[in-house]
C-alpha positions in Angstrom: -56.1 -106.9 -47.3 -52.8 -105.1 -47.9 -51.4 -102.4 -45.9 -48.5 -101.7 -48.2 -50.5 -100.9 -51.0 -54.0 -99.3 -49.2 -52.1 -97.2 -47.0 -48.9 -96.3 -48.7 -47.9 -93.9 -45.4 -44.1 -92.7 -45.6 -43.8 -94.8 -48.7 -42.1 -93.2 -51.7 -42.8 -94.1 -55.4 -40.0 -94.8 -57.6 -41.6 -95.3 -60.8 -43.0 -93.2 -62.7 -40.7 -90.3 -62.1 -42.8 -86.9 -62.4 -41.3 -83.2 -62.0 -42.4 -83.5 -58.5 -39.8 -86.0 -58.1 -36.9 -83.5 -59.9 -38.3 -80.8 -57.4 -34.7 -79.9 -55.0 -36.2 -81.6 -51.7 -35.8 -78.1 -49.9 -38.0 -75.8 -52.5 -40.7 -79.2 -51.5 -40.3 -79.2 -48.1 -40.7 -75.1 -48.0 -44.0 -76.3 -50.3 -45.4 -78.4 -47.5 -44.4 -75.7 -44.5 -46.5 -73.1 -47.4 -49.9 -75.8 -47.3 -49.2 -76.0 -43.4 -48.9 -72.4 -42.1 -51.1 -70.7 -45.0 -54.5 -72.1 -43.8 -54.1 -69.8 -40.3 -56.1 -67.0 -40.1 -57.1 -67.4 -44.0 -60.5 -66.8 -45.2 -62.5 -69.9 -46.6 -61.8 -68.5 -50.2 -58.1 -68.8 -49.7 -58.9 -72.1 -47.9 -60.9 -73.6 -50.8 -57.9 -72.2 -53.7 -55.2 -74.4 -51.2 -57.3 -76.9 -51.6 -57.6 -76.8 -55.8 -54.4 -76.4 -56.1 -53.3 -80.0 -54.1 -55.7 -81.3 -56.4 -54.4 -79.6 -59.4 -50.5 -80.7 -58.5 -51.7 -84.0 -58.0 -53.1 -83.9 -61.6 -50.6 -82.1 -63.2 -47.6 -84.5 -61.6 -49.3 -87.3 -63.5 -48.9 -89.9 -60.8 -50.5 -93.1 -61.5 -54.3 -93.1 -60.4 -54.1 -96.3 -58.6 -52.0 -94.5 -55.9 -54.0 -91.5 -55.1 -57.8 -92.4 -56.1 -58.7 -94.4 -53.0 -56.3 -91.8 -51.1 -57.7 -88.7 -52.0 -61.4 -90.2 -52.3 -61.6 -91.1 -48.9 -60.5 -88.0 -47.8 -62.8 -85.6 -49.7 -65.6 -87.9 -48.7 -64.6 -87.7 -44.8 -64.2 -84.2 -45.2 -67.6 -83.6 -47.5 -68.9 -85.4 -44.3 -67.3 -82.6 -42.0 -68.3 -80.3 -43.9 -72.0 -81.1 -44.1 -72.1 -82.0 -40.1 -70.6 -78.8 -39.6 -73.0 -76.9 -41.6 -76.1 -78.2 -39.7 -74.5 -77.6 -36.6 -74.9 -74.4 -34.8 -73.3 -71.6 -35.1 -72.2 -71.0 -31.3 -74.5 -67.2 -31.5 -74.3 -66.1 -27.7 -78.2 -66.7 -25.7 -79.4 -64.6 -23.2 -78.9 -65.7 -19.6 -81.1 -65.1 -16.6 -80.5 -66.0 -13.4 -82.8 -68.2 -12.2 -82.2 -66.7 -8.1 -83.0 -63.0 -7.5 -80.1 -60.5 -7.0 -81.7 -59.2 -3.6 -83.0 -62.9 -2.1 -83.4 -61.6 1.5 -85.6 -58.8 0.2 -87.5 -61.2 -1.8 -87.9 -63.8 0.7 -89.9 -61.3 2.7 -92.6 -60.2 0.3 -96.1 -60.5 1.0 -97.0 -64.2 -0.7 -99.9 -62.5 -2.4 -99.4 -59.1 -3.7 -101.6 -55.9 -2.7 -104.9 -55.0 -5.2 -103.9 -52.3 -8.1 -105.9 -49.0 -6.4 -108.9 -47.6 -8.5 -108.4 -45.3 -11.0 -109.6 -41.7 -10.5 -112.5 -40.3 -11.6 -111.0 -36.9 -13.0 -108.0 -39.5 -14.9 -109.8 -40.3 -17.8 -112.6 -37.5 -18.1 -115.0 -38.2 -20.7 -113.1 -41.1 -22.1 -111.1 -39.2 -24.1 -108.2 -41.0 -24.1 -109.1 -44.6 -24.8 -108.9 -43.5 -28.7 -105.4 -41.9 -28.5 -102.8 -42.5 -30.9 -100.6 -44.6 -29.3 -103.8 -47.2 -28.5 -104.4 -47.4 -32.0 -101.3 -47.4 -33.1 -100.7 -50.6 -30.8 -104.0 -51.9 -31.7 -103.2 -51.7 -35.5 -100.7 -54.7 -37.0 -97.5 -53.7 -37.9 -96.3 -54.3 -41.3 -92.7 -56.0 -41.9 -90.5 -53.8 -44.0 -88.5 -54.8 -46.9 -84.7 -55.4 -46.5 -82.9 -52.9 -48.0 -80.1 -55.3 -49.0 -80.3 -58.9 -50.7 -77.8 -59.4 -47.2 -79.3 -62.6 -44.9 -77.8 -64.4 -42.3 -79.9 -67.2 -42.3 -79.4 -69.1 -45.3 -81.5 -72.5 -45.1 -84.1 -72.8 -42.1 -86.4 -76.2 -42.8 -87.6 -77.6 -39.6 -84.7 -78.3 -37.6 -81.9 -78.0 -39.7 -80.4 -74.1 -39.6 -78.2 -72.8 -42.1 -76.1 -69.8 -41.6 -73.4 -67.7 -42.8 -71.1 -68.6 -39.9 -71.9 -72.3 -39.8 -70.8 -72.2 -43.6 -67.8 -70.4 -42.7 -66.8 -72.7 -39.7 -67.7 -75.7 -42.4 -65.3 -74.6 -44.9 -62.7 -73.9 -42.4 -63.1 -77.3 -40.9 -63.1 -79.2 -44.0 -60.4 -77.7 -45.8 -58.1 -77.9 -42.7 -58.4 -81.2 -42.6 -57.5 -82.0 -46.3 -54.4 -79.5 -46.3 -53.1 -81.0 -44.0 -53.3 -84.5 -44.3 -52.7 -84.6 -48.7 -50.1 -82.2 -48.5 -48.3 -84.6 -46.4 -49.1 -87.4 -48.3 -48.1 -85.9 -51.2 -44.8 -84.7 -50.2 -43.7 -88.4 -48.7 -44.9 -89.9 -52.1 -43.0 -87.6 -54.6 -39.8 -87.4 -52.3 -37.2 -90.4 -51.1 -36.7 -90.7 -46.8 -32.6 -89.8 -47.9 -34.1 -86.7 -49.4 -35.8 -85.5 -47.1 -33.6 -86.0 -44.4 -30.6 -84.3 -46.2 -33.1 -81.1 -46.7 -33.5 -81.5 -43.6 -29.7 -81.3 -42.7 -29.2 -78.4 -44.7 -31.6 -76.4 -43.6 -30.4 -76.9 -39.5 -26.8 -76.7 -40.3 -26.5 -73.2 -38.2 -27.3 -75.1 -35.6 -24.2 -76.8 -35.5 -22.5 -73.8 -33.8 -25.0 -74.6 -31.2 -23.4 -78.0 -30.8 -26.7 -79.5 -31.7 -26.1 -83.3 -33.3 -27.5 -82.2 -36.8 -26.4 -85.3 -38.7 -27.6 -87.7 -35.6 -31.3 -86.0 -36.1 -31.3 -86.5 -39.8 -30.0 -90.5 -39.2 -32.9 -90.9 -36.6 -35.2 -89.3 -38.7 -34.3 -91.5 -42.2 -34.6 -94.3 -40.2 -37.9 -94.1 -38.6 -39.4 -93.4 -42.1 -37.7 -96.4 -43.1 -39.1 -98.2 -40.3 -42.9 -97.4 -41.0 -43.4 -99.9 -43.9 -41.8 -102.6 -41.7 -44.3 -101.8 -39.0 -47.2 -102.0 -41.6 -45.7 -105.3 -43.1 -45.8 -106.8 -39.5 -49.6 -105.6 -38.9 -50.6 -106.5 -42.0 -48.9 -110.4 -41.4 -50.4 -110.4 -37.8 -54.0 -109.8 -39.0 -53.4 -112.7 -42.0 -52.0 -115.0 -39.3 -55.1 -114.2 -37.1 -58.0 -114.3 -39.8 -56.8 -118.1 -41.5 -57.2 -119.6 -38.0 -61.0 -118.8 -38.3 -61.6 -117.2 -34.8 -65.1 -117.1 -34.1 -64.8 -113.8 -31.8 -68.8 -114.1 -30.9 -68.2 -117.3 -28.9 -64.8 -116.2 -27.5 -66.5 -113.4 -25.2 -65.5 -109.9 -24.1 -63.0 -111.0 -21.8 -61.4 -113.7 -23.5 -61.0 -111.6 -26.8 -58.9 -109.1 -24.9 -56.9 -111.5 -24.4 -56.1 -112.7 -28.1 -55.8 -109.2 -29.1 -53.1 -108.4 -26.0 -51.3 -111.4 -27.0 -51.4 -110.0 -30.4 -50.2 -106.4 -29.5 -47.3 -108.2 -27.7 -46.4 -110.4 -30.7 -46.3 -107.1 -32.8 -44.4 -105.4 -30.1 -41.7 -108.2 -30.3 -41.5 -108.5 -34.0 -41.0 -104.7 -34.1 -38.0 -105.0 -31.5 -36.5 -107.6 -33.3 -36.3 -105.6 -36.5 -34.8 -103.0 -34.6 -32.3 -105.2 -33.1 -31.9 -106.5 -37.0 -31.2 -102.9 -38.2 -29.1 -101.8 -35.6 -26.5 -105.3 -35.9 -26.7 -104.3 -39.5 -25.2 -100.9 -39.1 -22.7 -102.4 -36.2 -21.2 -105.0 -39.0 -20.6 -102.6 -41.6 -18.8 -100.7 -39.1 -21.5 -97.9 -38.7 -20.4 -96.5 -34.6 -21.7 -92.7 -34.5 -22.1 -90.2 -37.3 -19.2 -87.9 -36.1 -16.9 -90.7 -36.4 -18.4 -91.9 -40.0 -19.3 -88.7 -42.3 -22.8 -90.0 -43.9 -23.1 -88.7 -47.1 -26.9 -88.0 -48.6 -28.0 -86.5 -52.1 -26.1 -83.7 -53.6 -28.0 -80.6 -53.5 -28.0 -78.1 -56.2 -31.0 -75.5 -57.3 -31.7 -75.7 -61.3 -34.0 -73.4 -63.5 -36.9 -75.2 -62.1 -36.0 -74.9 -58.6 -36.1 -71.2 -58.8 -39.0 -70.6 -60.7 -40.9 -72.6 -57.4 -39.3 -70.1 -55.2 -40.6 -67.4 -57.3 -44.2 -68.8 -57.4 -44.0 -69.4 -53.6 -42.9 -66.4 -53.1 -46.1 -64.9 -54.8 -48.2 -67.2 -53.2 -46.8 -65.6 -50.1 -47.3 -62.0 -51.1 -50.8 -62.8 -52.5 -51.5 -64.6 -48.9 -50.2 -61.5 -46.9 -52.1 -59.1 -49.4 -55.8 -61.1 -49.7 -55.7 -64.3 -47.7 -56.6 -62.4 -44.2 -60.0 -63.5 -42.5 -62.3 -60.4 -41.8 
């Protein structure tokens, strides 16, 4: 089991280099806010197109299919599995409710436990019998024929036994589903095809009129660089925790309930203390090389300049936009 290379969270890949990669860290991180914001209030074909075009970036970039095969499989497996459970599930349609107590109790209470006889008809009310054959007896009497639709429109798309299919569940499916792979690829995607110093001097940039806020701008983007520099060393101490645990051969059946808590809090507090001490590590790093506060030391991240094919993403997220506000709404 590796962590580091079956999970690759917050990693970036250096090699190969795609166009992704030459992508200004700003135009990609307005990208990402695009494939978070765009799925709200969208209809499920706007949902779905999001969804071929990760896929078709992810293709186009040429990134290595040993890095996003078991990534992206997963995923659209988990969310084909949301999708059908979603489908089958119903659709939340409003049922009638009666009350199960009468409005008027006291009145109730007080009626006769058997009710009265109907009175006898009158003799003079149905003279002759004329009207046992009128037309609204026979036309009660007759069986009403079901009319044709006049439109090939149905609600219900699939009814076998217990299983329902309808428009709406199909809807709430697609929704559902698509939500869930937006959001979590086009994450993924953006941390693999863009560096932590990248990302953090976007970042910067972008909040820099905050500073006549007297917000600490460049102590955000520090804290920020260095917790995604700090998630593959939390993997790499998981991942050497669960080696250290499975080559002692732990029969967990024998151990009990009770006494496998206790391994696994012993274990959670050896990860706690590894994790401290490479905090402690990083920190008396940055104190040798004379690293005090970032007002004091100017930290300097990756020039930022927009080239040809910086603006020609703006001007396709710009029509994405305008296609989104136009189209994209859900009726």
């Amino acid at each position: 089991m590796d962590l580091l290379r079956s999970l690759p969270i917050g990693l970036y890949l250096e090699q190969p280099v795609t166009w992704l990669h030459r992508v200004d860290s700003r135009v990609k991180l307005a990208w990402l806010m695009t494939f978070l914001i765009a799925p709200i209030l969208a209809n499920p074909a706007w949902r779905l197109m999001l969804v071929a075009m990760l896929i078709v970036l992810t293709l186009t970039a040429a990134i290595p299919l040993r890095v996003w095969k078991q990534q992206m499989g997963l995923l659209l497996l988990f969310c084909l599995l949301v999708f059908c459970l979603s489908a089958i599930a119903p659709d939340a349609l409003p049922s009638e409710h009666q009350p199960r107590i009468p409005a008027d109790e006291l009145t109730f209470s007080q009626q006769p436990a058997t009710l009265p006889p109907p009175p006898e008809p009158k003799a003079w009310y149905k003279p002759f019998d004329l009207g046992s054959n009128s037309p609204t007896q026979n036309s009660k009497s007759q069986p009403q024929t079901k009319l044709p639709q006049p439109t090939n429109y149905r609600y219900v798309l699939f009814k076998g036994g217990p299983i329902t299919i309808t428009r709406k569940s199909i809807d709430l499916a697609i929704n559902v589903s698509t939500l869930f792979f937006t959001v979590i690829y086009s994450t993924n995607l953006y941390l693999l095809t863009t560096a932590s110093e990248e990302i953090t001097c976007a970042i910067e940039n972008l909040m820099s009129p905050l500073r006549r806020l007297h917000w600490p701008v460049t102590e955000i983007a520090l804290t920020l660089t260095l917790s995604l520099r700090f998630i593959p060393l939390v993997l790499e101490e998981i991942q050497n925790l669960v080696r250290s645990v499975s080559t002692r051969a732990i029969n967990w059946k024998k151990l009990g309930f009770r006494r496998a808590a206790q391994v696994w809090l012993l274990i959670a507090e050896r990860l706690l203390e590894n994790l401290l001490l490479r905090a402690e590590q990083i920190a008396s790093a940055m104190t040798v090389r004379g690293f005090t506060s970032p007002d004091r030391h100017r930290v300097e991240w990756h020039q930022l300049h927009f080239k040809i094919r910086d603006w020609i993403a703006l001007g396709c997220l710009i029509l994405l936009w305008s296609a989104r506000l136009v189209w994209g709404w859900d009726s």
